[in-house]
N, C-alpha and C positions, 0 to 999 in steps of 0.2 A: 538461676536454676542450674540446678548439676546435670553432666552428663551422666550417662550407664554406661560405663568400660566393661569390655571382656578380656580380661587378663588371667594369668594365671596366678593363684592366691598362694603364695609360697610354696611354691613348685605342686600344688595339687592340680587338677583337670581343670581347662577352661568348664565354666556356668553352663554350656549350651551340649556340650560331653555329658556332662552328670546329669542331663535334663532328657540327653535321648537313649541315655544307659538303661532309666529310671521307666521310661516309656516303652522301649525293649523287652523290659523283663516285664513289666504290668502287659504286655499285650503276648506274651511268648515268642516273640520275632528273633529270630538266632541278632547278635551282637553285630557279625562283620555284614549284615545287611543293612543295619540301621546307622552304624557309627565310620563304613567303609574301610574297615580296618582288614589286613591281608587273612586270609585264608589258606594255609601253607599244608597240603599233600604229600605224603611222600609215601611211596609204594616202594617198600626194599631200598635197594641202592640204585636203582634204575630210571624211576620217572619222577619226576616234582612236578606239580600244579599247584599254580599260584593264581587267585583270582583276588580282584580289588590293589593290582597294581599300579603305580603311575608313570611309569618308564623304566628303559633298560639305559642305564649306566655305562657298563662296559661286557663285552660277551669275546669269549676266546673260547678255547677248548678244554682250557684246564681255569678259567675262573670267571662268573658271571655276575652283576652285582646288579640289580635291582631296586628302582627306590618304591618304598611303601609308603603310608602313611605314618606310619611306625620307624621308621628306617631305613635306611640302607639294608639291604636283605645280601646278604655275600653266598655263593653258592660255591663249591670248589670241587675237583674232581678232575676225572681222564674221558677227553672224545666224549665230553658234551657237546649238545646242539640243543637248541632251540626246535620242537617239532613243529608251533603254530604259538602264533599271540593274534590276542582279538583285541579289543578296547581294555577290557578287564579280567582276560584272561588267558595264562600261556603255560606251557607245558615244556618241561626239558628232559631230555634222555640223554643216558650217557652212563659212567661208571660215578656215582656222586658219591663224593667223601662225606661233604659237611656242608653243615645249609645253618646258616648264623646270621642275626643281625650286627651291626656294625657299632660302634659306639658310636656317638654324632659326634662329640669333644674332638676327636684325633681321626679318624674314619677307619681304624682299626678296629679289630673285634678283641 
């Protein structure tokens, strides 16, 4: 008897992604609900909210890096802070330049 692997089929979505994409949209349920994928805020150049994250990285005042589902999320900027993180959701203020994901390859954007 064979197994049932969940891999990914030539760099497309794992089987179980395309299954709850697919049940997302037949039921109208927003995406980062169903698939945990970040939900990225930005109001001007001042606040970022970021909900469905998994940890904080690294945080200074001029650079905060974030891992998501998705990536490494890099955030850059002057007299940032962190105002509040909960389980799955955190909030920065400050003067923010650029809010980038990272490349995984080299962890460069």
């Amino acid at each position: 008897m064979g197994t049932r692997q969940n891999k990914k089929n030539n760099g497309k979505e794992p089987r179980g992604d395309i299954v709850r994409k697919k049940i997302a949209e037949a039921a109208d349920v927003p995406k980062d609900v169903v698939l945990g994928m970040p939900l990225v805020s930005l109001t001007g150049k001042a606040e970022l909210c970021i909900e469905n994250y998994r940890g904080i990285l690294e945080y200074t005042e001029e650079l905060i890096r974030i891992r998501t589902k998705e990536g490494v999320l890099r955030v850059t900027g002057r007299r940032m802070r962190i105002e509040y993180y909960l389980d799955d959701e955190m909030q920065i203020t400050g003067n923010i330049a650029k809010v980038e994901f990272e490349n995984k390859e080299d962890g460069h954007c």
